[in-house]
C-alpha positions in Angstrom: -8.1 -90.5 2.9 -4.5 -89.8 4.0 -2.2 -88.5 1.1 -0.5 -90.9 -0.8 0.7 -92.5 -3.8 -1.1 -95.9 -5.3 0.4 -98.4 -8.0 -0.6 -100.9 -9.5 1.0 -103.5 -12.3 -1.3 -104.8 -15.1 -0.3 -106.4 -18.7 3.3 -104.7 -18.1 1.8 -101.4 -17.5 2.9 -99.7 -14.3 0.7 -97.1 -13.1 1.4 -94.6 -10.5 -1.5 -92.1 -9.0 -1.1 -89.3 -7.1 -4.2 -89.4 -4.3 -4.5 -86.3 -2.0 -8.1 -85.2 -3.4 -8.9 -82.8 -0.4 -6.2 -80.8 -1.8 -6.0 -81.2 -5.5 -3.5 -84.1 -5.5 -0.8 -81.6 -4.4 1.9 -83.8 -3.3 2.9 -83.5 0.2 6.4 -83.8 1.8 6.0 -87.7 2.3 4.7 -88.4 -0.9 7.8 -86.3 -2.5 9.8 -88.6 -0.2 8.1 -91.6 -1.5 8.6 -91.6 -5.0 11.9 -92.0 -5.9 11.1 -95.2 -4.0 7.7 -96.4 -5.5 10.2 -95.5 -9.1 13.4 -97.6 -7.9 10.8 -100.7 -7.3 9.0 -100.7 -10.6 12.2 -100.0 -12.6 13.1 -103.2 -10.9 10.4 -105.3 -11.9 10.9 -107.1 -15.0 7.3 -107.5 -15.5 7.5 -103.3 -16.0 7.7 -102.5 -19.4 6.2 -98.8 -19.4 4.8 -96.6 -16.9 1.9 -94.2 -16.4 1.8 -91.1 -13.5 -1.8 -89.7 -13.1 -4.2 -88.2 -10.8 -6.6 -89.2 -8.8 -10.2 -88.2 -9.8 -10.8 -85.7 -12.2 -7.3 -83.6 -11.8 -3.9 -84.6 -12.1 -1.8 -82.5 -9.6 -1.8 -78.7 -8.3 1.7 -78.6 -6.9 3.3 -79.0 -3.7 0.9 -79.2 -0.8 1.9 -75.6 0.5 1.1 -76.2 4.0 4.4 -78.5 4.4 6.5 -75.0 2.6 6.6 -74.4 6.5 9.7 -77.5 6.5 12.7 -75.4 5.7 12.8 -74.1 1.8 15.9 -75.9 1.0 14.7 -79.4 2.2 11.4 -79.0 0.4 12.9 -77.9 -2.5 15.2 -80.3 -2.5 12.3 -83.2 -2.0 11.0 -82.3 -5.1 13.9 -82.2 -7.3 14.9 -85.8 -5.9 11.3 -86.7 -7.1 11.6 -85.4 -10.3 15.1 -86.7 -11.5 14.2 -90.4 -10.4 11.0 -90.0 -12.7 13.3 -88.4 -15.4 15.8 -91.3 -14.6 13.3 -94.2 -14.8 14.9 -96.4 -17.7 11.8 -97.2 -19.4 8.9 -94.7 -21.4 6.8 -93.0 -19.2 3.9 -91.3 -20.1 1.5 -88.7 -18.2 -2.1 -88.6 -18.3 -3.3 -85.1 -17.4 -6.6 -83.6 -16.6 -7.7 -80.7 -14.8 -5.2 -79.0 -13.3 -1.2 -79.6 -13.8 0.2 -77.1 -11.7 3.6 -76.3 -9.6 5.0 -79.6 -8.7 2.3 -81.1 -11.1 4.1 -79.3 -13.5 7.3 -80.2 -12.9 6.5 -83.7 -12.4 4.8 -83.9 -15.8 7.8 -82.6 -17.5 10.1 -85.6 -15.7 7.9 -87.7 -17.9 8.8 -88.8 -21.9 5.1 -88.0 -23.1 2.6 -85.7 -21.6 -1.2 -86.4 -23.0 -3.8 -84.3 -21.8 -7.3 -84.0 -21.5 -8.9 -81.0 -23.0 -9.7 -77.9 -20.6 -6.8 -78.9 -18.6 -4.4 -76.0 -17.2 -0.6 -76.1 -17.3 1.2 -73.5 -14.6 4.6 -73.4 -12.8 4.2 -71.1 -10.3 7.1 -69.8 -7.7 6.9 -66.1 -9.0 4.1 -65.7 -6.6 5.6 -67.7 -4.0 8.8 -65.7 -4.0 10.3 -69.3 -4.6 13.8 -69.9 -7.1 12.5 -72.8 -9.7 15.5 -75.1 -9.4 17.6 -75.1 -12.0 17.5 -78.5 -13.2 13.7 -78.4 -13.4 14.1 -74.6 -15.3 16.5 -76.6 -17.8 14.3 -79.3 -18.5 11.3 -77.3 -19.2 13.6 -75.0 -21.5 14.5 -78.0 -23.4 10.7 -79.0 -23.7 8.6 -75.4 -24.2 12.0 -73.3 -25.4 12.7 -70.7 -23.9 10.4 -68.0 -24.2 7.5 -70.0 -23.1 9.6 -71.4 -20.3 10.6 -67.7 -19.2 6.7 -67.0 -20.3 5.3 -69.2 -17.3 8.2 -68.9 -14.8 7.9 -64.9 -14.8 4.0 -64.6 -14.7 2.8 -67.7 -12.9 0.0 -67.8 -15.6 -1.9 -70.6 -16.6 -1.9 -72.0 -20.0 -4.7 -74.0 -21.7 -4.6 -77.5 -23.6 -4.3 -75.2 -26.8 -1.1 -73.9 -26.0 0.5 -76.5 -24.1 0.0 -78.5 -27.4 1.2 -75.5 -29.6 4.5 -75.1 -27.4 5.3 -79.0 -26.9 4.4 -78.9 -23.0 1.5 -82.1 -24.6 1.9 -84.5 -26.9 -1.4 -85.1 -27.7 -4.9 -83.9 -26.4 -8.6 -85.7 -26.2 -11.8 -84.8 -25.6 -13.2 -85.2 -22.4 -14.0 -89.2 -21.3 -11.6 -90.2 -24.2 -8.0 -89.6 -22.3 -8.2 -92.9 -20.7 -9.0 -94.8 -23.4 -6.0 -93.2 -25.3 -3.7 -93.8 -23.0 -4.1 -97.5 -22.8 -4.3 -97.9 -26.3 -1.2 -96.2 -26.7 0.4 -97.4 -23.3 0.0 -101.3 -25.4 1.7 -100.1 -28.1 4.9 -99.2 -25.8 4.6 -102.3 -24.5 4.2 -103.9 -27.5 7.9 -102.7 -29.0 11.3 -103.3 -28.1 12.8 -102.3 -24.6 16.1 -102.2 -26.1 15.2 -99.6 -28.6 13.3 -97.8 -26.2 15.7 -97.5 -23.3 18.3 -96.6 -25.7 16.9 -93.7 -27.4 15.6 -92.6 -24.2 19.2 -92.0 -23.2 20.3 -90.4 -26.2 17.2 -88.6 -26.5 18.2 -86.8 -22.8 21.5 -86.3 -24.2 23.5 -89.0 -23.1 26.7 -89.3 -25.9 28.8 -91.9 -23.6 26.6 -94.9 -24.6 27.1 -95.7 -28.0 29.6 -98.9 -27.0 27.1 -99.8 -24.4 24.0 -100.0 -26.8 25.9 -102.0 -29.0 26.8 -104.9 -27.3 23.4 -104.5 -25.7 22.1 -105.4 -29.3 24.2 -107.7 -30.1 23.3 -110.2 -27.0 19.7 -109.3 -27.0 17.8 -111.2 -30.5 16.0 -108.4 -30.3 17.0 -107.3 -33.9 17.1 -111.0 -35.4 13.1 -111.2 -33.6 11.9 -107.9 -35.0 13.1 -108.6 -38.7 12.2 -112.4 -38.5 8.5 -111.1 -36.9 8.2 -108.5 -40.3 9.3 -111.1 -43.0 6.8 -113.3 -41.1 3.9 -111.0 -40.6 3.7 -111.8 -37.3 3.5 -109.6 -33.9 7.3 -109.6 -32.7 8.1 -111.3 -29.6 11.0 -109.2 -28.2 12.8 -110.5 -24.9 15.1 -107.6 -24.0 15.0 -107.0 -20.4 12.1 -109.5 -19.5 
């Protein structure tokens, strides 16, 4: 099977694999070329209303598929950072589900994501100290903000792997299952996203990443959306909330 990335859209769950099994899932230069793409069309869809990046099989992804590191450093580099900011970019919650190995790329592509839940035995490891490669600064500043910054500075100087114990001790996961459960939690908790307010979600997603030019811009957005007048109305009513923000 030729390398590639497969979505799908079901019950306002997008869901994004990464398919290159001969090799791990490591992503190769087309399929870091294809992804701010696959993103920009799913953000698009109104039907969208959360998204989920996995692997295909029984790992998630080992990094960039070093074979194409022969394309000049800077483009590939570059490739990947494009990749990773329009994951970090896409406006509603996304959420990785992780087994195996989450490695390099993986790695970085994992931490472009709001929540990270992982399957126990799985190994977290960013890499380019044995490459001789310079982690790009935005991705270095993003796992900083996530791990701190001894562990960031932990796994970019030793290119070590860390288990499911620690990932979950440092804030790399959010939450880890036993094996055969992952799935299961991630759709249960993938309904719940869908379940909530867009509004709220794409708001606090922005000031969560630091935005502090929005504040106006939320506010009008709440005003015209009946979200708020729903949610209340659904509570005093003990009924399931029918919220209509950006469908």
């Amino acid at each position: 099977m030729e390398p590639q990335l497969k979505d799908s859209v079901t019950d306002g769950i997008a869901t994004v694999v990464i398919a290159n099994p001969a090799k791990r899932n490591a992503m190769s230069a087309a399929m870091w070329r294809a992804l701010p793409g696959v993103l920009d069309r799913l953000a698009a869809d109104r039907a969208v209303r959360a998204l989920v990046l996995t692997g295909e099989g029984d790992t998630f992804c080992a990094g960039a598929d070093i074979s194409t590191l022969r394309e000049p450093g800077d483009e590939q580099q570059s490739l990947a950072v494009r990749a990773e900011e329009a994951l970090a970019a896409f406006p509603k919650p996304t959420l990785a589900a992780v087994r195996g190995f989450c490695v390099g790329g993986g790695s970085q592509l994992a931490a472009a994501c709001d929540l990270r839940f992982a399957e126990e035995g799985t190994r977290f490891g960013i890499t380019p100290s044995k490459l001789g490669i310079v982690y790009p600064s935005s991705s270095t500043r993003r796992l900083t903000s996530l791990v701190g910054p001894s562990t960031a500075k932990y796994l970019l100087f030793s290119g070590e792997l860390m288990d499911t114990e620690r990932a979950l001790r440092t804030g790399f996961v959010d939450e880890v299952h036993p094996a055969g459960a992952l799935d299961k939690r991630v759709g249960e908790f993938s309904r719940i996203l869908v379940s909530r307010s867009l509004l709220t979600q794409a708001a606090a997603k922005e000031f969560a990443d630091g935005r502090t030019d929005r504040d106006a811009h939320w506010t009008e957005q709440a005003r015209g959306s009946g979200d708020t007048a729903e949610g209340v109305a659904a509570f005093l009513e003990r009924r399931a909330p029918r919220f209509t923000y950006g469908v």
